[in-house]
N, C-alpha and C positions, 0 to 999 in steps of 0.2 A: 399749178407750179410744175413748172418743168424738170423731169427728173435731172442730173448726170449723167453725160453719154455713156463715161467709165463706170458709173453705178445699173446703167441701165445693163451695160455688155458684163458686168458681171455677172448680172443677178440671170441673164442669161445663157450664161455659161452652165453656172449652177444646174438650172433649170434643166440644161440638155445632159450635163453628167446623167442628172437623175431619171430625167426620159429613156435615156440610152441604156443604164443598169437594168429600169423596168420592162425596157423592151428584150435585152438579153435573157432576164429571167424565162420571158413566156416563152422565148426561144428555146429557153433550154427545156421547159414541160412539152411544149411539139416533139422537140429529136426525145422525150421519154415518152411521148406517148400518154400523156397526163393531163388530158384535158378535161373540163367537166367537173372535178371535184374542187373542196375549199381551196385547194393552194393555187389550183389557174383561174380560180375568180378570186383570191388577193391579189392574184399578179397581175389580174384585168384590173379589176379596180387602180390599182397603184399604177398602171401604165396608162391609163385615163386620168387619172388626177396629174400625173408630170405633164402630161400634156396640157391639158386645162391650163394649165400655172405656166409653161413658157407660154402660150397662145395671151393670157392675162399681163405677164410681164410686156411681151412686144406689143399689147395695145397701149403702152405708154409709149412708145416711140412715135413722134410726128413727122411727117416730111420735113425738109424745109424748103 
């Protein structure tokens, strides 16, 4: 079944909010100099997981 185009462009919108915050975070542990410990590998992790999930999202979109 063929998703909604507007459900599909939502759920990717979503998806990129959340990439974009995760990726800001590890930005901000770079300019502190905070790499290596627990909280820049939540921020890896969580900035590996939004991406997995838009990448998962747009493999529902088909050409036409």
């Amino acid at each position: 079944m063929k998703k909604n185009d507007d459900d599909v462009r939502f759920q990717a919108h979503e998806c990129l909010l959340k990439l974009d915050a995760a990726t800001v975070e590890m930005m901000k542990l770079v300019t502190l100099d905070q790499l290596g410990g627990p909280e820049w590998y939540e921020a890896v992790k969580a900035q590996r997981q939004a991406y997995e999930t838009l990448h998962k999202t747009l493999a529902d979109v088909s050409p036409e």
